[in-house]
N, C-alpha and C positions, 0 to 999 in steps of 0.2 A: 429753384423749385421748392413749392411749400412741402414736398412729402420724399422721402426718397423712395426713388422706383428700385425695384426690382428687378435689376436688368437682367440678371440670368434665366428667369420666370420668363420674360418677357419675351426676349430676343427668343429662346428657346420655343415658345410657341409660333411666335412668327417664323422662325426658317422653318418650323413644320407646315404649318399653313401655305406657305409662299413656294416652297420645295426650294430654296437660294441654295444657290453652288456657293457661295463666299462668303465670309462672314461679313457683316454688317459693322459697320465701321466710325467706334465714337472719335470723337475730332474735337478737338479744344485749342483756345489760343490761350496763350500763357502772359500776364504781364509782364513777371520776371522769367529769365533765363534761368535762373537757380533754382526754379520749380520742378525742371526735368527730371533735377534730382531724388525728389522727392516718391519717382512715378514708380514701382512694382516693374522688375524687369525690362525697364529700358532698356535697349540694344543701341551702341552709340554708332554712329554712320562710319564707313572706312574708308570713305571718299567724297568729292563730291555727288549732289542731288538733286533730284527734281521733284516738285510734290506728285506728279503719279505713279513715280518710284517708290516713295512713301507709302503712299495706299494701299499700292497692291502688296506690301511685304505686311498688310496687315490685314487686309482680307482674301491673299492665299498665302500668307506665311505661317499667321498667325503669331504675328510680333508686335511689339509694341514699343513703338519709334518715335522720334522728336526731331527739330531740326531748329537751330537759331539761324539768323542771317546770313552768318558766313555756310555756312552746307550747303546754300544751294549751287547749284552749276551758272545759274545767271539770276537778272533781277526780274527776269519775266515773273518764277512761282511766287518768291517773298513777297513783290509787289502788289498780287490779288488779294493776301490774306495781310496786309498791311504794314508787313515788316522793313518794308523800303519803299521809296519814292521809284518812278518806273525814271528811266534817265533822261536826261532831255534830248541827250547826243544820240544817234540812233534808234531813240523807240518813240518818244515825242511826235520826233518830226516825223514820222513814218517811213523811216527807212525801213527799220526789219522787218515788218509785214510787208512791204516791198518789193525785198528780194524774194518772196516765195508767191506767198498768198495774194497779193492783191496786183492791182498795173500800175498803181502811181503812187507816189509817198502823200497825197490827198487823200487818196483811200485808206493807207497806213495810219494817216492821220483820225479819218472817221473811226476807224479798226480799231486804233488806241484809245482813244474816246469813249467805243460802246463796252469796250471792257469791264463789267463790275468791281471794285475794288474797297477794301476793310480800309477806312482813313488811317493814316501812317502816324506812330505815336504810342500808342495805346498798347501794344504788344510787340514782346522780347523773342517769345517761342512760341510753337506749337507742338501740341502732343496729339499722338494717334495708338487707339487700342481698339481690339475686339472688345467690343461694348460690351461683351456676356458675361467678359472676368470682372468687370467695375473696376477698373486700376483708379479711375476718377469720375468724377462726376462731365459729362460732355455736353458740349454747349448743342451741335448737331449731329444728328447718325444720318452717315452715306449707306444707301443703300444699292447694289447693285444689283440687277435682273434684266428679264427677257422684257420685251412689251409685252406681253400677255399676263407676267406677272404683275408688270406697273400696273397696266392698265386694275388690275383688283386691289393693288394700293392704294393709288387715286379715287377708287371706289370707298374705298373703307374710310379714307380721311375725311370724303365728302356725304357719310353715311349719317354725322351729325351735322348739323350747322352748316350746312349745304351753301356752297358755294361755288363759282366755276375756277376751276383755276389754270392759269397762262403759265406758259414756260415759254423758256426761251433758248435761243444756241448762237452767241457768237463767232462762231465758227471754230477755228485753232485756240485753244486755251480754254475750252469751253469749261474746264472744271472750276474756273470762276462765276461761271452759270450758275452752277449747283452750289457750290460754297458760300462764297462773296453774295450771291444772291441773295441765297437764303439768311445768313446772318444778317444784311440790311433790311429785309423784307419782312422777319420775322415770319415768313411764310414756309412751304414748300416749295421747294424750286429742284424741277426733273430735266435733265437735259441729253444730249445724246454727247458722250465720248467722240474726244476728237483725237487728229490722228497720232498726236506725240501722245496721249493716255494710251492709245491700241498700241503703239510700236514701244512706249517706255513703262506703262505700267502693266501690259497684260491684258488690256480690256478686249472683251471676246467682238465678234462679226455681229451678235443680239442686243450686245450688253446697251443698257441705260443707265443712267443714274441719277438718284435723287436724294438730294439732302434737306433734311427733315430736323425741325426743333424738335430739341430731345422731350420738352416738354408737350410736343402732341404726339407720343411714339404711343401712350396708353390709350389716346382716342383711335389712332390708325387699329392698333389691335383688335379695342372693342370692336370696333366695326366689321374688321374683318371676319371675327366671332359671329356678329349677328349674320352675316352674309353666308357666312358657312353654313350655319343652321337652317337658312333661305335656301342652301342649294348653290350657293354662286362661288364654287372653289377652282382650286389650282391643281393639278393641270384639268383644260376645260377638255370633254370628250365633245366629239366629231357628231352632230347629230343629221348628217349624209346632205349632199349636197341634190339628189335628187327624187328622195323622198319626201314623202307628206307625214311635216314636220307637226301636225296638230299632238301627237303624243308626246314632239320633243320639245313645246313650248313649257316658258314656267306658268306654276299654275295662275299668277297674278294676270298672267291675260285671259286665258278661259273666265279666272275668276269676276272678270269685268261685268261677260256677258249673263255670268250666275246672278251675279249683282241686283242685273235690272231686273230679273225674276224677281228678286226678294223685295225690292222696293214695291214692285208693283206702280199700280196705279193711283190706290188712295195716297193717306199723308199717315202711316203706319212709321213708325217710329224705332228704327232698332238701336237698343241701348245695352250694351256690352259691357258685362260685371265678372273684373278679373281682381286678382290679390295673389298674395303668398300661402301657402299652405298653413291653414293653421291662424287664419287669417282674419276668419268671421265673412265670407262672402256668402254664406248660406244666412245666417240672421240677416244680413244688408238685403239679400235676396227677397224674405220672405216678407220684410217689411215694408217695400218696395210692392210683393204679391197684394199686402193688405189693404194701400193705398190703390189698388188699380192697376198693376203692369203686371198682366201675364207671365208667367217663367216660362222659358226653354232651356231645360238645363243639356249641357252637351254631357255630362256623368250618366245622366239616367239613359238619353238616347244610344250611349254606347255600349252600356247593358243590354237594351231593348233590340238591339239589329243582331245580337248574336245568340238570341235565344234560340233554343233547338228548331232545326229545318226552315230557319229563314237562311234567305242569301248568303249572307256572310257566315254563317255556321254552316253551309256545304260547303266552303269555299275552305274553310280554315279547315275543315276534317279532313276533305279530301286532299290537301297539303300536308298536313302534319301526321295525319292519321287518327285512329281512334286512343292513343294514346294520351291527346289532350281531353277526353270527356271524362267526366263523373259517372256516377251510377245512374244518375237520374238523367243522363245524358247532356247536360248542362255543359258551358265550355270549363278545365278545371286552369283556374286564370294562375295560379301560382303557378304551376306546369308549365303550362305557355309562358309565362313571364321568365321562367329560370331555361328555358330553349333558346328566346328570343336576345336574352340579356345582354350574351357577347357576339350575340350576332349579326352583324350590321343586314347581310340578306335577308335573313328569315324575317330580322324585324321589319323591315319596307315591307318585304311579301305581305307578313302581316298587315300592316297599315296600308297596301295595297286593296284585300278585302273590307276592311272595317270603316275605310272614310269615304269610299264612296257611297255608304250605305248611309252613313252620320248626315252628311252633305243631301241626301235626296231626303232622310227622316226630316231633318229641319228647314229644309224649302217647305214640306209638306205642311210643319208644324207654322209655319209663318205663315203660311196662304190660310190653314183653316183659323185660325186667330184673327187674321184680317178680313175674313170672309164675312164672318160674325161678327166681328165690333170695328169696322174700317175705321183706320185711325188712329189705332190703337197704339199706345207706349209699351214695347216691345222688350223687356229683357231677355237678352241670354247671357246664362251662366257657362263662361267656360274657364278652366282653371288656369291651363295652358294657353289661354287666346295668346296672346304675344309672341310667346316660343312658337308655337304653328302657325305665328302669321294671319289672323284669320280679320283681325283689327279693324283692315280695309274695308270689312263688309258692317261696319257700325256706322251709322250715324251719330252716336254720343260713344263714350267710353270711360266707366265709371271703376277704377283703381281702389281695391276697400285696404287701407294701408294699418299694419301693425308696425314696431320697431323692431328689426330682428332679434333682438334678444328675450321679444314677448311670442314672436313666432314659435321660438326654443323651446321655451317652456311650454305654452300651449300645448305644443305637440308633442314633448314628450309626456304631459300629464295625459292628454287626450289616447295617444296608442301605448302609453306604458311601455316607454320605453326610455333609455337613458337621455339626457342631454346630448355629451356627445353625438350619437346616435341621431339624433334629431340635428343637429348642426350636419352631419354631413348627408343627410337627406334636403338639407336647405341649399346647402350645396352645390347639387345637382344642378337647382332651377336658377332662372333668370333672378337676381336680386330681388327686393322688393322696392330698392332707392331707386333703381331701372328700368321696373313696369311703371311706376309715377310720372318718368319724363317722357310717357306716350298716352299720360291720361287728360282727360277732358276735364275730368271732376274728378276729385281724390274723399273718399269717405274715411274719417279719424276715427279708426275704431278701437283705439285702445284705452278707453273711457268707460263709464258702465252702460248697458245695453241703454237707458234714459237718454245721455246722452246722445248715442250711436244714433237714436231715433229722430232725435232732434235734429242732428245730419243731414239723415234720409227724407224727413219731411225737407228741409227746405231745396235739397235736391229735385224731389217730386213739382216742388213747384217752378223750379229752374227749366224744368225737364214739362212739362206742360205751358211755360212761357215761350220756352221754344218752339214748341208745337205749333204754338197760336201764330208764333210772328211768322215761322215759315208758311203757312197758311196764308199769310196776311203778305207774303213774300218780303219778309222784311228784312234786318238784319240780325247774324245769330249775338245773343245777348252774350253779356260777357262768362269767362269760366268761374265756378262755384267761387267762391271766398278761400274753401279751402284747398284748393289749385293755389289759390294766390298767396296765402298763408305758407305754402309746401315751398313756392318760391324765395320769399322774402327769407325763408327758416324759420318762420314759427312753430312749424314743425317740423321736429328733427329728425 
């Protein structure tokens, strides 16, 4: 791996996220035998072994265990993870799936066959530890869970670079499914415990398991991250099986039919201007306004819905009380902000009143824009679009990128306040290297505002070529230069 992970950070967020009963389990093959040595509390075996005996004394022991060739009980486990040839006398020919599992040593035969297995050679040992201590670096982490868990695993893994993925279950020995799999495959490989794993190592009536390259265990997280933030966590609640589920859908399906409001009928254009705090999305913005593209800023509309005796300010008073108003009767937002802070209720109730109000202000602010200039090249400014999801509903989506360390400063020059201070305010939010890999167009603003402008012009004209070919039903032209620059690295 080019970076070393953090696995305690790691692992540790994930069995929060995932709610696992076990720990999560790093797994390495050793070339040498004399590396065992080497390993942070090894516990040597007292007898013979079998690898789901192994596992489970590390994801419910919390040990950390090895085994050479000779430990095992037979050559069935050494055999999947490469440490021996499987025999020819009895497992070849298909006898020992034979006598249990299959009707004929033909089938024993296939049986042995479809077996995954590590070529024999190559490694002496293996080692197994709870990934959280780091005893070493691991080639894959086993993970065990419910389906319900998996199932948000397999979500998270597939949350980037989407793809579908196959598992598989050779039946008896299936922990060569998972293991052997995945070391060959370089993939994820999930598979269902079989029955010497349930009766030798512990594995529960739910239990799945899947082993995963240690090297995508930081995309599985992120993902999982973003999906939490979306609403999609562990354990999922029951939304009744004979009720009218329209409240308990997520909002991306309502948001469908919001959608085709906003699009309308003409060829109005919505083009969506997000960045990091501190970021310059208001200069991108207004120069953008000068060239011709209306603002909708989501900052100002969410002032505007909670002015005294609109909706949303009877809704938030008669919640919190009058304790959140000013003198002037205005809402006092530091008040409410220091209510809501550690409050994960209040704060939804909150954002209960204020976004369906955001939501109807800006349908309203897009229809009258359209109404008068159909066609029109549409910005909205929203700070947060990514973190709230809102992305889905642009047509273009334009990213105004600083380097975080000019964010820092910015902003602490800007609110006067220390660096630190300002770093862990940044903190908070989604990265700014990670709103880029959902942008359409990325604007290079950490140049002088000449520059920036020069950006924005030929955005403008990106962003009007679009116009026209969709009009013309064409094809959409390619992403800015600097989309393509941000890939290459030219920008760092």
């Amino acid at each position: 791996m080019d970076q070393k992970i953090n696995w305690e950070k790691l692992i540790r967020r994930m069995e929060l996220l995932m709610r696992l009963k076990s720990f999560p389990v790093g797994f390495k093959m050793l070339e040498k035998k004399e590396e065992l040595d080497d390993i942070p509390f090894m516990r040597p075996n007292s007898g013979k072994i079998t690898l789901c005996q192994l596992i489970t004394k590390v994801r419910n022991f919390d040990w950390t265990v090895g085994a050479v060739l000779g430990d095992f009980l037979s050559p069935v486990c050494p055999s999947m993870i490469g440490l021996t040839e499987i025999p020819e006398f009895g497992f070849k020919d298909g006898t020992f799936r034979s006598i249990v599992w299959v009707k004929t040593k033909e089938d024993g035969k296939k049986y042995e066959n479809g077996i995954p297995r590590l070529p024999v050679g190559k490694y002496e040992a293996v080692a197994m530890a709870p990934v959280v201590y780091n005893p070493f670096d691991p080639d894959i982490i086993l993970i065990y869970a419910n389906p319900a868990q998996m199932m948000l695993l397999i979500n998270s893994l597939q949350f980037e670079d989407y793809e579908v993925m196959q598992f598989f279950c050779v039946g008896e020995s299936s922990c060569a499914d998972a293991i052997a799999r995945c070391y060959l495959s370089g993939k994820p490989s999930m598979t269902i415990p079989c029955y010497g794993e349930r009766r030798y190592g512990h594995a529960q009536d739910e239990d799945m398991v899947m082993a995963i390259p240690a090297g995508m265990m930081e995309k599985a997280l992120k993902g999982m991250e973003t999906l939490y933030r979306r609403g999609i966590r562990y354990p999922i609640s029951f939304a009744g099986a004979e009720q009218d589920l329209s409240s308990a859908f997520p909002m991306s399906y309502g948001g469908l039919d919001q959608l085709k409001g906003l699009k309308g009928n003409d060829n109005r254009l919505l083009v969506g201007i997000t960045g990091g705090i501190a970021g310059g999305k208001t200069s991108v913005a207004n120069m953008l306004e000068e060239l011709g593209a209306p603002i909708i800023d989501f900052d100002v509309i969410s002032r505007e819905v909670v002015e005294p005796d609109k909706q949303a300010w009877k809704e938030i008073v008669a919640f919190f009380g009058e304790q959140v108003l000013q003198e002037d009767r205005t809402l006092d937002r530091q008040k409410l902000s220091d209510i809501v802070f550690n409050d994960m209720v209040k704060r939804k109730k909150l954002e209960s009143f204020i976004h369906p109000q955001i939501a109807v202000e800006f349908a309203r602010q897009v229809q009258e824009i359209a109404a008068e200039k159909p066609g029109a090249i549409i910005q909205v400014v929203v700070p947060l679009m990514i973190e709230v999801n809102l992305q889905y509903m642009m047509d273009k989506l334009v990213v105004v990128y600083v380097p975080e360390e000019t964010q820092i400063k910015r902003l602490a020059k800007r609110d006067n306040i220390t660096e630190d201070a300002a770093a862990n305010i940044l903190g908070s939010q989604l990265s700014i290297e990670e709103k880029v890999t959902y942008a359409d167009h990325v604007i290079n603003n950490e140049g002088t505002l000449e520059e920036t402008r020069k950006h924005v012009e030929k955005l403008w004209e990106t962003l009007k070529q679009f116009q026209k070919n969709r009009i013309n039903r064409q094809s959409d032209p390619p992403a800015s230069p600097e989309r393509e620059r941000w890939r290459t690295g030219a920008i760092p």
